[in-house]
DRENPA-3360 file (N, C-alpha, C; in nm, 2 decimals, always signed):
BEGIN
1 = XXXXXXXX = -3.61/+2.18/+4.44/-3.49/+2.23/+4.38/-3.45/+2.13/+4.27 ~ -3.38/+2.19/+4.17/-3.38/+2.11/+4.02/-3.26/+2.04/+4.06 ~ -3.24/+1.90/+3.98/-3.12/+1.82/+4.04/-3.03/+1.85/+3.91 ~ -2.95/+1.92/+3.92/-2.84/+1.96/+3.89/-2.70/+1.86/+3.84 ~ -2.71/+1.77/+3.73/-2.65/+1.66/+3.72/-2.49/+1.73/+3.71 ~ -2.42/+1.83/+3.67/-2.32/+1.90/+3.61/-2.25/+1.92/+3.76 ~ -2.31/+1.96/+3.81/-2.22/+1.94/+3.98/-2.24/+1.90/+4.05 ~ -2.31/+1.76/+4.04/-2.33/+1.64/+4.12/-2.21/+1.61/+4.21;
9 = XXXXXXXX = -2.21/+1.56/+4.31/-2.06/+1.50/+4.32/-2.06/+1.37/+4.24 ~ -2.15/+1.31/+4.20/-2.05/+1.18/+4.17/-1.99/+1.25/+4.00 ~ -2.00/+1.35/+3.92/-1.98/+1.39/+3.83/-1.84/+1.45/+3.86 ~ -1.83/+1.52/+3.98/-1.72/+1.59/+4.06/-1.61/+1.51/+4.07 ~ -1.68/+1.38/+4.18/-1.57/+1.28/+4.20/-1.52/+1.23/+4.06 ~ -1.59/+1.22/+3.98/-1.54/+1.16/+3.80/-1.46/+1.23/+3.78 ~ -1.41/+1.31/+3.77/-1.38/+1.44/+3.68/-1.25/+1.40/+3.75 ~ -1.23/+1.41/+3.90/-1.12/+1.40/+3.96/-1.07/+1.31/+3.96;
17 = XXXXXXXX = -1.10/+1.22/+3.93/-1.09/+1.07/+3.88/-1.06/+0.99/+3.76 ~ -1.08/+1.12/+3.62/-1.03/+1.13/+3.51/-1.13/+1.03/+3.42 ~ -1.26/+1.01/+3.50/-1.32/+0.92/+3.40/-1.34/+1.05/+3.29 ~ -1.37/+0.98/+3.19/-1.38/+1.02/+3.03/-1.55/+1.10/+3.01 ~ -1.62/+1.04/+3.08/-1.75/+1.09/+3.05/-1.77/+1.19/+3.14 ~ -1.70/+1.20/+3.25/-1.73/+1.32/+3.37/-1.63/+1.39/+3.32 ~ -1.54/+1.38/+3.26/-1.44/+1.52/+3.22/-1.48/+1.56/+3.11 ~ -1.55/+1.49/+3.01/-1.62/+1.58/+2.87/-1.76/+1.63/+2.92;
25 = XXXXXXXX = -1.85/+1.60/+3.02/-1.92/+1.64/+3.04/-1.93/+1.80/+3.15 ~ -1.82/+1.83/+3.18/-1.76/+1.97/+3.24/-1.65/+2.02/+3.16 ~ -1.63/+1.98/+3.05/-1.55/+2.03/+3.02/-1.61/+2.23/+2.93 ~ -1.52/+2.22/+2.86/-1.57/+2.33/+2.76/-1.55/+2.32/+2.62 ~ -1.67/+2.37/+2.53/-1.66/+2.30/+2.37/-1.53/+2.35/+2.34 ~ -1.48/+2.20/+2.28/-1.34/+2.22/+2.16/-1.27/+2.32/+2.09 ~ -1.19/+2.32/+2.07/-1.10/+2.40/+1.95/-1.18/+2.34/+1.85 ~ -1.19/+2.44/+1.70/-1.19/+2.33/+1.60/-1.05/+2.33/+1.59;
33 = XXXXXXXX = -1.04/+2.20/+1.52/-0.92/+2.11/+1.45/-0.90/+2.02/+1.58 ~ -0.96/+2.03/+1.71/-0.93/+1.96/+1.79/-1.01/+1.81/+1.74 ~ -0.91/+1.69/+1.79/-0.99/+1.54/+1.77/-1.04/+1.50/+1.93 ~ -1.17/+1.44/+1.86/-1.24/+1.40/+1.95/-1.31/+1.25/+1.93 ~ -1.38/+1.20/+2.06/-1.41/+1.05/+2.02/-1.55/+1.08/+2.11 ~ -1.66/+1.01/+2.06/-1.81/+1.01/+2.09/-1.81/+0.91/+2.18 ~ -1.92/+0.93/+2.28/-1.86/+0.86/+2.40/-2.01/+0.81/+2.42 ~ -2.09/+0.88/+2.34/-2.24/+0.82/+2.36/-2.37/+0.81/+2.25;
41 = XXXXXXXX = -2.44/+0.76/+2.22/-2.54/+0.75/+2.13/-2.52/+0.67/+2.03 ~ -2.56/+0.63/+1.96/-2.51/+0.56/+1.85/-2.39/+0.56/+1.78 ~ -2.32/+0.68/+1.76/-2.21/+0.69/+1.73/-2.10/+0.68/+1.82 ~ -2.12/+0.60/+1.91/-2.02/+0.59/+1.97/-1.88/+0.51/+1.96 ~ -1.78/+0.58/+2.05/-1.65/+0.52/+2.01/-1.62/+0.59/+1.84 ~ -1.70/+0.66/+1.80/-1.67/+0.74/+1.63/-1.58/+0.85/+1.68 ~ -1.40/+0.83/+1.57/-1.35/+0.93/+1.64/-1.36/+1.08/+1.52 ~ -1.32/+1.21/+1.51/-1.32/+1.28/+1.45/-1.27/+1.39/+1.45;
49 = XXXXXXXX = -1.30/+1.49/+1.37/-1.24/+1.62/+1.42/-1.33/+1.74/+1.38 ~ -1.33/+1.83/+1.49/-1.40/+1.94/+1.52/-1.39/+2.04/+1.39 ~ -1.49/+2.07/+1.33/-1.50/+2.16/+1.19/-1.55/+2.29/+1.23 ~ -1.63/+2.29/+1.29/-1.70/+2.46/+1.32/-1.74/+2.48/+1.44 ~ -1.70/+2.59/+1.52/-1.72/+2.57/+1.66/-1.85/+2.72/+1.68 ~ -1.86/+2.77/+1.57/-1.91/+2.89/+1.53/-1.99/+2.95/+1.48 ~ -2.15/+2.86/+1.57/-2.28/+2.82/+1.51/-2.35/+2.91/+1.51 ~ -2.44/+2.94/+1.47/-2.56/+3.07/+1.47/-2.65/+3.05/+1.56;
57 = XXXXXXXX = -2.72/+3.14/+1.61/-2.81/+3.15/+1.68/-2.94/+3.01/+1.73 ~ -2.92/+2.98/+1.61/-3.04/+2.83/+1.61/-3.01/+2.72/+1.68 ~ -2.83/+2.71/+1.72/-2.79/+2.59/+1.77/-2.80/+2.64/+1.93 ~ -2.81/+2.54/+1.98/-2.74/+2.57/+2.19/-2.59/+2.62/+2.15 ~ -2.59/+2.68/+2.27/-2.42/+2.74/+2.28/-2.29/+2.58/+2.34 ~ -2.37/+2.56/+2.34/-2.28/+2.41/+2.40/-2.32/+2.34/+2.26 ~ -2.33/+2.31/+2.15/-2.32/+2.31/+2.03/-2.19/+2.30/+1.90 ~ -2.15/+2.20/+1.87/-2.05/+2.25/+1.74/-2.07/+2.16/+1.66;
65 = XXXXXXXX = -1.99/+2.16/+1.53/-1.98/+2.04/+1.45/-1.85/+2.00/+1.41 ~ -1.88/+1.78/+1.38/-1.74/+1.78/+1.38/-1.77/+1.65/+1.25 ~ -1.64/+1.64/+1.14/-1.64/+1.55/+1.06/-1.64/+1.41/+1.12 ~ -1.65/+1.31/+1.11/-1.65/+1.19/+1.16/-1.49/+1.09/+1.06 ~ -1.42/+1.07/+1.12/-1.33/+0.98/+1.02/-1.40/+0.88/+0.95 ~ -1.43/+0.84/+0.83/-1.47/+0.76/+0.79/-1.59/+0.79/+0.72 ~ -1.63/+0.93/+0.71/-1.74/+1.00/+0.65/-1.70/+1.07/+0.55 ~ -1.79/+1.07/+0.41/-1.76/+1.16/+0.34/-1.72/+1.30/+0.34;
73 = XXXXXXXX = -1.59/+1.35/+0.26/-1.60/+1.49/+0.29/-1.62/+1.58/+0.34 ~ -1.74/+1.63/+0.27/-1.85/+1.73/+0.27/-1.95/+1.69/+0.44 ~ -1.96/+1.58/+0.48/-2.07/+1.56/+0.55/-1.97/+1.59/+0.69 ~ -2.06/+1.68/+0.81/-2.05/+1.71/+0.91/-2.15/+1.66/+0.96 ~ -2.15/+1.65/+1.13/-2.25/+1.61/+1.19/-2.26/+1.70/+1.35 ~ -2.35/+1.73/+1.40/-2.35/+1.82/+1.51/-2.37/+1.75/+1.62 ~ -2.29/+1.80/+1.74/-2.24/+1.75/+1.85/-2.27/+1.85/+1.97 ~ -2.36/+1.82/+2.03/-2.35/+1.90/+2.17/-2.30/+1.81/+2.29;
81 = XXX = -2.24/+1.90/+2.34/-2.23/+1.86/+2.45/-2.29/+1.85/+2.60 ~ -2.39/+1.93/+2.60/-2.51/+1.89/+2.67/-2.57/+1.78/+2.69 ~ -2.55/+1.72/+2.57/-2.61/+1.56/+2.54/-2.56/+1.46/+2.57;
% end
């Protein structure tokens, strides 16, 4: 049987518990215009805001993109939440 990390209990107990990484990891993708803060990968602790929630076919559906404060303009960067 595949282990199933999304309804783990200790992901369960998080969530209920309000850690940060267990409630964005059940949660559901963003509003755009919603602000958000990267909680993992290199960019972490980068906070920003949600630009397009409304990807095409190519992306996962758990998929969006979001500007980064502190980044030019024009530049987005793509954020799943699977990850």
């Amino acid at each position: 049987m595949k282990n199933d990390i999304l309804g783990s209990a200790a992901v369960l107990n998080g969530q209920r518990d309000a850690c940060p990484f267990c409630v964005a990891r059940l949660g559901a993708k963003p509003d755009c215009g919603a602000r958000i803060i990267l909680l993992n990968d290199f960019r972490a602790g980068m906070t920003g805001t949600v630009s397009r929630v409304d990807l095409d076919s190519g992306f996962p559906k758990t998929a969006f993109l979001m500007r980064a404060d502190g980044d030019a303009p024009a530049v987005e960067q793509i954020i799943d939440t699977e990850r």
